[in-house]
GUKE-39686 format. One record per atom (N, C-alpha, C): residue in one letter; x, y, z negated; atom name; residue number from 1. Coordinates in Angstrom, 3 decimals. Example, Ala and Ser with C-alpha at 12.3 -4.5 7.8 and 13.67 -1.06 7.14 Angstrom:
REM GUKE-39686
- A  13.190  -5.690  -7.800  N  1;
- A  12.300  -4.500  -7.800  CA  1;
- A  13.200  -3.300  -7.800  C  1;
- S  12.850  -2.250  -7.080  N  2;
- S  13.670  -1.060  -7.140  CA  2;
- S  12.900  0.030  -7.870  C  2;
//
This chain:
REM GUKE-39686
- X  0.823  -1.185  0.000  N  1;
- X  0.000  0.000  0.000  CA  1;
- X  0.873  1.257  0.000  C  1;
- X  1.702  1.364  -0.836  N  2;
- X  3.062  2.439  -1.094  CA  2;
- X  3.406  2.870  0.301  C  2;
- X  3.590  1.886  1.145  N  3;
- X  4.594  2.035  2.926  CA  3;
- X  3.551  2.378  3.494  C  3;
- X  2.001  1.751  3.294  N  4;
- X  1.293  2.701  4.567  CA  4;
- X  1.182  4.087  4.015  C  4;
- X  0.861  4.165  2.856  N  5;
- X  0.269  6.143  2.352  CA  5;
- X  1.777  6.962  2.968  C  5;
- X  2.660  6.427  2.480  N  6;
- X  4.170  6.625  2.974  CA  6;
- X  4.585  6.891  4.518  C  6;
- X  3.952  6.056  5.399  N  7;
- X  4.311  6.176  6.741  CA  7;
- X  2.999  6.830  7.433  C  7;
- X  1.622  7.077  6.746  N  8;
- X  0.837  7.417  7.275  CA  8;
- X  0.609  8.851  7.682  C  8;
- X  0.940  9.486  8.411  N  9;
- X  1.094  10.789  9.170  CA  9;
- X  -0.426  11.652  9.116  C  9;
- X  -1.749  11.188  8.947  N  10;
- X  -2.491  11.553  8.840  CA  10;
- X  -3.075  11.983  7.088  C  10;
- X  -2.310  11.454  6.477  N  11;
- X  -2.554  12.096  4.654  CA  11;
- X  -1.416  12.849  4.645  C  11;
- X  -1.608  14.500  4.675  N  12;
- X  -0.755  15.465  4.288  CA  12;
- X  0.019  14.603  2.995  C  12;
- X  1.305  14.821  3.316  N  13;
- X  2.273  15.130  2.051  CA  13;
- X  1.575  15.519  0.315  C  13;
- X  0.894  16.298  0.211  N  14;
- X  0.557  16.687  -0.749  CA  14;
- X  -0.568  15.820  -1.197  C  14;
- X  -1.073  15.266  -0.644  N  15;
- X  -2.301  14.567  -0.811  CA  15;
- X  -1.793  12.950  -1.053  C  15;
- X  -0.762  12.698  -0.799  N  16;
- X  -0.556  11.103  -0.498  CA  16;
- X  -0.464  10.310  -2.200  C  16;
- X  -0.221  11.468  -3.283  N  17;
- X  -0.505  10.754  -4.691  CA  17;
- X  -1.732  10.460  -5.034  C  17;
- X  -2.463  11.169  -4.462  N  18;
- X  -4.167  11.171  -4.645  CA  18;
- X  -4.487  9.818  -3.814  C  18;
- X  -4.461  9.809  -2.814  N  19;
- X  -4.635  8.892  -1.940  CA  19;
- X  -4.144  7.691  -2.155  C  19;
- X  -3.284  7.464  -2.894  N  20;
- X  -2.916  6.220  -3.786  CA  20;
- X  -3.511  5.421  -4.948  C  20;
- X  -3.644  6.488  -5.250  N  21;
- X  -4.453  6.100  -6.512  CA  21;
- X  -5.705  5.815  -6.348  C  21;
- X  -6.610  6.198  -4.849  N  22;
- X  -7.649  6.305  -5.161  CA  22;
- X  -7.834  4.433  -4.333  C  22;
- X  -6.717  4.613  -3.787  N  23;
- X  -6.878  3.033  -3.249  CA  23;
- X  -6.457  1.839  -3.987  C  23;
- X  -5.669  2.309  -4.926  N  24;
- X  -5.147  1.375  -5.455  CA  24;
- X  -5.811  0.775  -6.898  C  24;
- X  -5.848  -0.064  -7.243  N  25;
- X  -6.277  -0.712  -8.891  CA  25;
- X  -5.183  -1.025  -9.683  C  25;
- X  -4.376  0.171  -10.743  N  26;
- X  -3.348  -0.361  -11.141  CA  26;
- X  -3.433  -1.732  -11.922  C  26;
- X  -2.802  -2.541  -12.359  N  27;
- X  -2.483  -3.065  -13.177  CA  27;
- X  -2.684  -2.312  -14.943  C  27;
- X  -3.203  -2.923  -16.078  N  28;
- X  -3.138  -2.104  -17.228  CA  28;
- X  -1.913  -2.314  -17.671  C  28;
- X  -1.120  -3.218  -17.762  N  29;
- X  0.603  -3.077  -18.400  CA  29;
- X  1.137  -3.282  -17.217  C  29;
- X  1.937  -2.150  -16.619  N  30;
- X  3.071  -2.273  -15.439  CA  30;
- X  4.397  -2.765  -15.756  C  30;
- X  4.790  -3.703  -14.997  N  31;
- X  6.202  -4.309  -15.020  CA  31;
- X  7.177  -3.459  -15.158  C  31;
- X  8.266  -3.844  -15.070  N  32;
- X  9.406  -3.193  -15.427  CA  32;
- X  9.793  -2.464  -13.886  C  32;
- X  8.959  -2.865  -12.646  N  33;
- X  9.493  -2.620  -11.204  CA  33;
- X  8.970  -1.918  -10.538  C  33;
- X  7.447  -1.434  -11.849  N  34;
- X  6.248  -0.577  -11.350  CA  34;
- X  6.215  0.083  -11.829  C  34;
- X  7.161  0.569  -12.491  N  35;
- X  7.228  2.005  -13.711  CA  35;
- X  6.658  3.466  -12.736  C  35;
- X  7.394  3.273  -11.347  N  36;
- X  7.586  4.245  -10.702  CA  36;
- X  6.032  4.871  -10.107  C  36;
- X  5.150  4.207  -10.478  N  37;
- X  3.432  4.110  -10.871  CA  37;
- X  2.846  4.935  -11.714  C  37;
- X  3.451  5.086  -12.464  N  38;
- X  3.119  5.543  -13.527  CA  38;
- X  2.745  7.077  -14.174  C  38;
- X  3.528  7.800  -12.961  N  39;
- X  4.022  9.674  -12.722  CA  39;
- X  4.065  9.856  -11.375  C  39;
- X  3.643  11.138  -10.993  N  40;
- X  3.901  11.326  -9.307  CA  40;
- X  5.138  11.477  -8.992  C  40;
- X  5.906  11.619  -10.350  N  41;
- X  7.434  11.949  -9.709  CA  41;
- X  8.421  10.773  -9.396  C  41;
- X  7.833  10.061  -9.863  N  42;
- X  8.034  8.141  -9.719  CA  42;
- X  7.531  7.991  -8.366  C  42;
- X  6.467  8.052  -7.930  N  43;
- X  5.636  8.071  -6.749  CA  43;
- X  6.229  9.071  -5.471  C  43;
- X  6.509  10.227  -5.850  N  44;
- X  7.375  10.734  -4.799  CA  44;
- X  8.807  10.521  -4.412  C  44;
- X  9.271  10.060  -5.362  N  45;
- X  10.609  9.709  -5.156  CA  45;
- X  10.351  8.067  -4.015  C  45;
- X  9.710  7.425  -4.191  N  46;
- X  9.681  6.091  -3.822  CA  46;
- X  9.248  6.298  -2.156  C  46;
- X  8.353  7.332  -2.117  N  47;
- X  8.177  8.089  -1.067  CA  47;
- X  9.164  8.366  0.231  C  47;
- X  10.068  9.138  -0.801  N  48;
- X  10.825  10.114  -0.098  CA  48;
- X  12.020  8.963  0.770  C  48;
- X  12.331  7.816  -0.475  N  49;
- X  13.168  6.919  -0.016  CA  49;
- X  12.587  6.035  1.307  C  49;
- X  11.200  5.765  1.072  N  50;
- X  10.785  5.029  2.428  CA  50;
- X  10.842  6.166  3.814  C  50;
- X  10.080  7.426  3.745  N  51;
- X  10.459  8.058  4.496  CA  51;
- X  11.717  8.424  5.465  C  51;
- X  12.793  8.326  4.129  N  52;
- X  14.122  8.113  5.274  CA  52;
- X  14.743  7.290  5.825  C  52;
- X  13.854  6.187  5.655  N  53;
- X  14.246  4.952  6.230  CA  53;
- X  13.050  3.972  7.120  C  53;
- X  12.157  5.458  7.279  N  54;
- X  10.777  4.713  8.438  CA  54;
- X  11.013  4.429  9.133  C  54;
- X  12.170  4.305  10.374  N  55;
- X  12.517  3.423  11.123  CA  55;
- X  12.841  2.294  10.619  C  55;
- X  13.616  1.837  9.438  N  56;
- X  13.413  0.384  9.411  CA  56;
- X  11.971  -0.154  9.320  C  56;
- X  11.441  0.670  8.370  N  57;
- X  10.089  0.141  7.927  CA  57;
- X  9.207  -0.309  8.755  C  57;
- X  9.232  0.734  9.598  N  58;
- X  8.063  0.638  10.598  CA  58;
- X  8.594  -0.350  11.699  C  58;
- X  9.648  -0.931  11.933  N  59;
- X  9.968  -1.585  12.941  CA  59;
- X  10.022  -3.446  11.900  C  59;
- X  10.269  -3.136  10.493  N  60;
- X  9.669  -4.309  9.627  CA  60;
- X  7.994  -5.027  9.660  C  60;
- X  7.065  -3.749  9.232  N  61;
- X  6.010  -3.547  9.539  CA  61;
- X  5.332  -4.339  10.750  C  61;
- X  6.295  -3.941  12.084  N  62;
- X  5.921  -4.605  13.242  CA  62;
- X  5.655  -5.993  13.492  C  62;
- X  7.449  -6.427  13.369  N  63;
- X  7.333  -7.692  12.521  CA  63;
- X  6.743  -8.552  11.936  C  63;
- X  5.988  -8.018  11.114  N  64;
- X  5.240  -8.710  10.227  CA  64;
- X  3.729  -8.843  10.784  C  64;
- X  3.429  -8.062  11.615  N  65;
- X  1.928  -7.562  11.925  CA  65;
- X  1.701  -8.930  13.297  C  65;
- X  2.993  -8.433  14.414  N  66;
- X  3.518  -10.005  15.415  CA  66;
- X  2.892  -11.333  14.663  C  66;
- X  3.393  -11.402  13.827  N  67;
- X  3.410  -12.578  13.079  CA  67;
- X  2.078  -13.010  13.166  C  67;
- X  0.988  -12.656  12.777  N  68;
- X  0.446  -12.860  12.493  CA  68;
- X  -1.025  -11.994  13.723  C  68;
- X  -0.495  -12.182  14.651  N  69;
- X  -1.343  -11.028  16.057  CA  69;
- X  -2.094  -12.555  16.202  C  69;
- X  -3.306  -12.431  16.843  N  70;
- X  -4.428  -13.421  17.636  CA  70;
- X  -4.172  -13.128  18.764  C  70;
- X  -3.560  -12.637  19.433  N  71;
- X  -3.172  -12.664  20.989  CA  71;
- X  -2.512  -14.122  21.185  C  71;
//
C-alpha cells in the first residue's frame, strides 16, 4: 500500500498521509518494522526513500503484476 500512495502521481504530495491512513487498517501493536506508521514523519521519510528509487520500484512492480497477467 506504502509504494502505490508513494508512486501514485495523482494524490498530491501533501495529501498522500491522509490517503494512507484512510486506506489502510493499522495493526493495534506495530512491530518493530512498522514504527515508521506511527508519525507522518516516519511516513514521509519512507516516502521520500521510495520516491528516489521509483525506477526500481516501478519496474519491480511490473514484474510482479507479469506474473500474475491473464493474458
Amino acid at each position: 500500500m506504502l509504494q502505490l500512495v508513494a508512486l501514485n502521481s495523482n494524490i498530491p504530495s501533501t495529501n498522500k498521509w491522509q490517503a494512507f491512513n484512510e486506506k489502510l487498517v493499522k495493526p493495534q501493536k506495530l512491530g518493530k518494522r512498522q514504527k515508521w506508521m506511527e508519525t507522518e514523519t516516519g511516513f514521509n521519510e519512507r516516502i521520500k526513500y521510495i520516491q528516489d528509487r521509483e525506477a526500481d520500484y516501478k519496474k519491480r512492480l511490473k514484474e510482479i503484476a507479469s506474473k500474475y497477467s491473464v493474458t
